[in-house]
N, C-alpha and C positions, 0 to 999 in steps of 0.2 A: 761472496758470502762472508769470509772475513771481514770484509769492509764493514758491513753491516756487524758485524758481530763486536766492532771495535764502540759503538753506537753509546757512549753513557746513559745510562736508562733516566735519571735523574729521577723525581719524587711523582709519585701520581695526582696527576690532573686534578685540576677541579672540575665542579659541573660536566662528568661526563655523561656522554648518552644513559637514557633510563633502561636498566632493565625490565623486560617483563614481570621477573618475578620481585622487583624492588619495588614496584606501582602496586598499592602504596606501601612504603619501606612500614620497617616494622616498628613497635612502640620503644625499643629502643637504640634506633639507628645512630639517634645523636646523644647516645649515654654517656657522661661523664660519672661516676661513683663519685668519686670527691671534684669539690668545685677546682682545688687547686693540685697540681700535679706532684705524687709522693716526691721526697727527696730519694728515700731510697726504699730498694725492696728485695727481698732473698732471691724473688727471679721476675726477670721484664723478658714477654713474649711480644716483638715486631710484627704485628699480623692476627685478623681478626677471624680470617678464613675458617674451612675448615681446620686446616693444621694448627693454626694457633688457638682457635678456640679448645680443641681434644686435648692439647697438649698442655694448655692450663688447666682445663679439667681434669686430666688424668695426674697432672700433678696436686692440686686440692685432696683429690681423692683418698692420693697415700699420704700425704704433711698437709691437712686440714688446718695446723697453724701457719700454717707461711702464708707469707707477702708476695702475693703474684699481681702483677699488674701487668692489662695489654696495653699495649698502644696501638693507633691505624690512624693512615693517614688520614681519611676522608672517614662516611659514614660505617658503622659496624658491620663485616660481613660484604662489605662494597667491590670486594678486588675480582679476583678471579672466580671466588667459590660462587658470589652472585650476582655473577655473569654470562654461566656458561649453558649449553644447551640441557642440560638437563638427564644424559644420557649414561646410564651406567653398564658398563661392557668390559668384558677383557680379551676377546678378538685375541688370546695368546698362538692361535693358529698362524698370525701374517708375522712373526717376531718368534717364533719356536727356532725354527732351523738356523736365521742368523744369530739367535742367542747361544745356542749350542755351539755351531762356527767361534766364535769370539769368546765366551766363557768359558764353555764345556756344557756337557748334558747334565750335571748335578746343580750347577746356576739356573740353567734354562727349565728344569723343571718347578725351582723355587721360584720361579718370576712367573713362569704359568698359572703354579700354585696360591701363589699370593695375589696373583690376577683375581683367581676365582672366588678365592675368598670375599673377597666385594666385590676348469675350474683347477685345471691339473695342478698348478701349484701350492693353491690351498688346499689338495685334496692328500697331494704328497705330505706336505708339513702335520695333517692330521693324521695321517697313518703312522708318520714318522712318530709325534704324540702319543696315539693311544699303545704301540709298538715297544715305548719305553717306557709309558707312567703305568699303561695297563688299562683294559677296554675298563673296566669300573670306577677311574680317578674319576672326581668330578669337572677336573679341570680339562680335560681331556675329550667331552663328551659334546658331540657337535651330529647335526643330520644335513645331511648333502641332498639338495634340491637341481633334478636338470631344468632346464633352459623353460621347458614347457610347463611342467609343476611348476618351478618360481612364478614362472607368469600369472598363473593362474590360481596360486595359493597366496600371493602377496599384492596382487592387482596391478602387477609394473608390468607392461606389454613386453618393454625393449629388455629384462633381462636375462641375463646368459647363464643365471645358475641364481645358487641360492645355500649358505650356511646358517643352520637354527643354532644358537646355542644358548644357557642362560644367560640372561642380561635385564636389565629393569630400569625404571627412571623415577625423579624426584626431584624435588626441588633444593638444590644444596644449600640455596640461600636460607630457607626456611628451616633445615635441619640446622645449619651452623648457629643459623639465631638462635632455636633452641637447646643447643651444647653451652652457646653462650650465657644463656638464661639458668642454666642448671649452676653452672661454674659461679655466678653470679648468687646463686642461694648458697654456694661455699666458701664466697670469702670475695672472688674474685674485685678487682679493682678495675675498670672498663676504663678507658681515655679514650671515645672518638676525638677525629679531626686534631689528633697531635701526630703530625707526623716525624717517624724519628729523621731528622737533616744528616746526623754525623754522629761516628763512635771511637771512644778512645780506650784507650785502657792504660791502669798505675797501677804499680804494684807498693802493697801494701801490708807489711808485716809479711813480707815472703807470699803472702794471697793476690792473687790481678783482681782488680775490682773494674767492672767496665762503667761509662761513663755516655749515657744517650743525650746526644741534644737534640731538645727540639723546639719550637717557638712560645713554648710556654716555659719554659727553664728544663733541666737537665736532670735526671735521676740517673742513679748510682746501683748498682747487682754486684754480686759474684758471678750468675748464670742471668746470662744474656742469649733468648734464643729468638733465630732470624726465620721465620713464617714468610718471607717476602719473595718468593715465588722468583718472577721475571723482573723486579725492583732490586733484588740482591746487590747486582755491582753495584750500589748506589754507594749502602754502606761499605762496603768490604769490595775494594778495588780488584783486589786479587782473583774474584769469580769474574770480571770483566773476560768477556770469549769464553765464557765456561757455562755460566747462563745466559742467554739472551732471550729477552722479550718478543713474542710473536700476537703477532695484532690480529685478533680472530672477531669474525664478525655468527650475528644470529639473528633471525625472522619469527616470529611465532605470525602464524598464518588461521586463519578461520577454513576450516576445510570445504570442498568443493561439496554441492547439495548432491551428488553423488555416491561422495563419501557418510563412511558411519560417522553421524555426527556425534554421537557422544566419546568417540573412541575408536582407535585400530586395538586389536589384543596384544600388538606385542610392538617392540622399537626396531629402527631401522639402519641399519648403514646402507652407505650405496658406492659403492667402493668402483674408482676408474683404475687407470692403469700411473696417473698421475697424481690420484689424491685420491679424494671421499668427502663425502655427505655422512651428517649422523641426524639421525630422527625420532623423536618421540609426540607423543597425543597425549592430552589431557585426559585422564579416566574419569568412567562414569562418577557420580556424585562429588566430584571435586569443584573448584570454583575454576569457571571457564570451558568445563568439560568438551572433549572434541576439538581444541584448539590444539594448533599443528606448530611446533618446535623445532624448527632446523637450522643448521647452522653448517659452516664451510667456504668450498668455494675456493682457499687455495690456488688451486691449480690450474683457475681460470687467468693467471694473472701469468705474464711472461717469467721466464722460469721458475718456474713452481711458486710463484709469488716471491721469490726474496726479497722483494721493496718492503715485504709485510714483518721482516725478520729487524728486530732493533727499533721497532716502531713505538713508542709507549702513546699514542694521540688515540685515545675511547673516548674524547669528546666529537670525532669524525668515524665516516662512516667513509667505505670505499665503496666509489661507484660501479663499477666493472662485479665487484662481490655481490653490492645491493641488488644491481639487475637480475643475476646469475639465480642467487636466491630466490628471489622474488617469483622467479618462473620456473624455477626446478620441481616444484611441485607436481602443477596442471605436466609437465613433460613425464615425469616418473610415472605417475599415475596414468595419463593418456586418458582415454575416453572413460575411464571408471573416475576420473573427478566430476566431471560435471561442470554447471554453472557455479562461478562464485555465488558467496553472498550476499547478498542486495545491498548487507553494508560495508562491501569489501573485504576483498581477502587480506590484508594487512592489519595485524592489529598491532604488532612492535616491532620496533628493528633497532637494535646496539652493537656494539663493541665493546670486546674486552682484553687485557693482557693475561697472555699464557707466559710463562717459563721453560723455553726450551733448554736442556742439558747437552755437554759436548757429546756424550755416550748415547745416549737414548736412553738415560735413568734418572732416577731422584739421586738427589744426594743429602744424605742422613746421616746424622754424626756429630763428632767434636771437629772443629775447624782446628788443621794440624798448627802447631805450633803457635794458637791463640788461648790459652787455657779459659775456661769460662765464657769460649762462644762457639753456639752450639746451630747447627742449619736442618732442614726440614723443608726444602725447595725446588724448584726446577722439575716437574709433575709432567712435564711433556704432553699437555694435555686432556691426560689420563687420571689426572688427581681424583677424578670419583671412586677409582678402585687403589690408589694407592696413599690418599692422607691420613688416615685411620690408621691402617699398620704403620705407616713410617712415623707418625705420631707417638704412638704405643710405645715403639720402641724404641726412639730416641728420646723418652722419659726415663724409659730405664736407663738408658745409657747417661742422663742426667743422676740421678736421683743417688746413680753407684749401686746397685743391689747386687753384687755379687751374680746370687744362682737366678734370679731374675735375667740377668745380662746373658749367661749363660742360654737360659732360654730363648732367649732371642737370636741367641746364634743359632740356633736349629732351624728358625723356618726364615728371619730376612736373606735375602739375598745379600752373598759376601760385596757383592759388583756394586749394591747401591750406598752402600756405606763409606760416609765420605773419607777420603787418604790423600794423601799426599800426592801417592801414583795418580791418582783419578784428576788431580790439579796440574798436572805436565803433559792432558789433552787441550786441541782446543777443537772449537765447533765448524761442521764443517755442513751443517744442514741437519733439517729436522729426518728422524732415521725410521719415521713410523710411517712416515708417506711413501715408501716401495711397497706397492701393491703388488700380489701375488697374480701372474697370469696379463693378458691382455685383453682390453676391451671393458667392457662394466657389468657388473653381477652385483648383486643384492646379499647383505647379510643381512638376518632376522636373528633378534633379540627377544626369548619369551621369560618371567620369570615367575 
């Protein structure tokens, strides 16, 4: 895994695989605001994603005068945000108890918390949960299904139990569009397909001013913030084994004439002893409706996949994934699928990069000892329930607001905030794939 983890990520691909939800991209995928690239600007955001988008937004919001310009390398919203399966969860039950081990129980209950904000050992981990937050937190609040209910309440024959808790899904490509669309009616300045190459930084009247290049000429900040997920070592060598890229694949499938076709009511994980499946359906009245979203597969791949770790190629598809994919469905389901489609059960299949962290967190914050560059990265996955707050709050921590800042230290966790300590780890594998218990059991997602 070091090895892998040693991998230069270098810049993302061109033409890669289409996502489902970029067919067809949106009316401003290829926005340039101005034809030619600012010289300079109060603050340049690397990344169009969610993180970058919220975070120029929430900065417009409070300094509606300033100069905010994004850059991305490829199309608007192209990277991780829309790419991924669509699934929003905090599953804080499979990560309670070694968060507690390793932080203490005042961190682990702010990572749970903040979860929620967007079977024996998972049964223990919830007891231990509700034990300490209190049977009424919301983040704490899950229903245990035996082997026979699961079956028979979620249509899976083979499995061995069953965790309800809230969870919901969306399209993240379609919400960042629109943050980026709002941001865009306050000021913002959009740059697709400039991707930043290299950053430097001068110091200037006692102030460091940083300095982006990229194939269009170079613009110039004070506050320089890095949105760049598992691309990170690109620019700032120093996250090199700190963040690494992991190559996740996804299927949206037409579900079996069996199934509800406009819709299951709630999302899926399908959790083995070596990895997980996550799943969601298209809701009624939407475009596509009944159309089946999964993604995974991992753990099909000799040890735990780690060929897929330091991998940045989403213009290819892994075949051993694609197979896995492709038929975990009709297997999950078993006789409640049914017949495919008449016109197939494949309607897309892609790849994307994730940003794995050496801890199993984001890291959010000022880059120690860089003044004026700022990160908001390494989502382990999980960025559906973690880019929003770590956005929020690494504005504040931009912006200087004192009692603002203040507030922030109340509810982010101390752990995800990026430090110096937190850059003297390195990566040693992703820490979210220890499954709790042996064998495969279902989690359900209702919200």
């Amino acid at each position: 895994m070091e090895e892998r983890a040693r991998i230069p990520p270098g810049l993302p691909r061109p033409r890669p695989t289409v996502s489902y939800w970029q067919d067809p991209p949106a009316d401003i995928a290829d926005l340039r605001t101005t034809a030619a690239l600012p010289a300079n600007a109060d603050y340049v955001v690397v990344g169009s994603g969610i993180s970058g988008a919220f975070v120029a937004y929430k900065i417009l919001c409070k300094q509606p005068e300033a100069s905010v310009v994004v850059l991305e390398a490829r199309q608007a919203a192209s990277g991780a945000t829309g790419r991924n399966g669509g699934h929003t969860k905090a599953a804080s039950y499979r990560s309670f108890v070694d968060h507690e081990k390793e932080l203490g129980l005042d961190e682990a209950m702010r990572i749970a918390r903040l979860d929620q904000t967007h079977l024996d050992a998972g049964k223990d981990a919830i007891r231990r949960m509700r034990g300490a937050m209190g049977e009424d937190d919301p983040a704490a609040q899950y229903r245990v299904f035996n082997a026979a209910e699961a079956r028979k309440t979620f249509r899976t024959p083979s499995a061995l139990g069953a965790f309800q808790y809230a969870a919901g899904s969306l399209s993240a490509y379609a919400f960042a569009i629109g943050v980026l669309k709002l941001a865009l009616g306050t000021g913002l300045n959009l740059q697709t397909t400039t991707p930043a190459e290299s950053i430097a930084s001068t110091d200037k009247s006692g102030k460091t001013i940083w300095t982006v290049q990229t194939p269009r000429g170079c613009i110039k900040t004070p506050n320089l913030v890095l949105a760049t997920n598992g691309y990170t070592a690109h620019l700032v060598p120093q996250m090199q084994g700190l963040i690494v890229p992991l190559h996740g694949q996804v299927v949206a499938q037409r579900p079996g004439l069996s199934m509800p076709q406009t819709g299951l009511p709630d999302t899926y994980s399908f959790i083995h002893e070596t990895g997980y499946e996550y799943m969601i359906t298209r809701p009624p009245l939407t475009p596509d409706e009944g159309t089946i979203v999964i993604g995974g597969g991992l753990w099909q791949l000799p040890n735990s996949g780690a060929s897929r770790y330091g991998e940045t190629d989403d213009t290819v598809l892994e075949p051993t994934i694609t197979k896995y994919l492709r038929d975990s469905t009709p297997d999950f389901f078993g006789s409640n699928w049914g017949p495919d489609h008449a016109s197939g059960r494949i309607r897309k299949e892609w790849s994307g990069i994730m940003g794995a962290s050496a801890d199993g967190l984001p890291y959010v914050g000022a880059m120690p000892d860089m003044p004026g560059l700022w990160i908001s990265a390494a989502f382990n996955g999980h960025g559906m329930v973690w880019c929003l707050k770590a956005a929020e709050a690494l504005v504040e921590m931009v912006m200087g607001d004192e009692g603002e800042q203040t507030a922030v230290d109340e509810w982010l966790p101390r752990s995800a905030r990026m430090s110096r300590e937190r850059m003297g780890r390195r990566f040693m594998g992703r820490k979210d794939l220890r499954a709790p218990g042996e064998g495969a059991f279902g989690e359900r997602g209702r919200l």
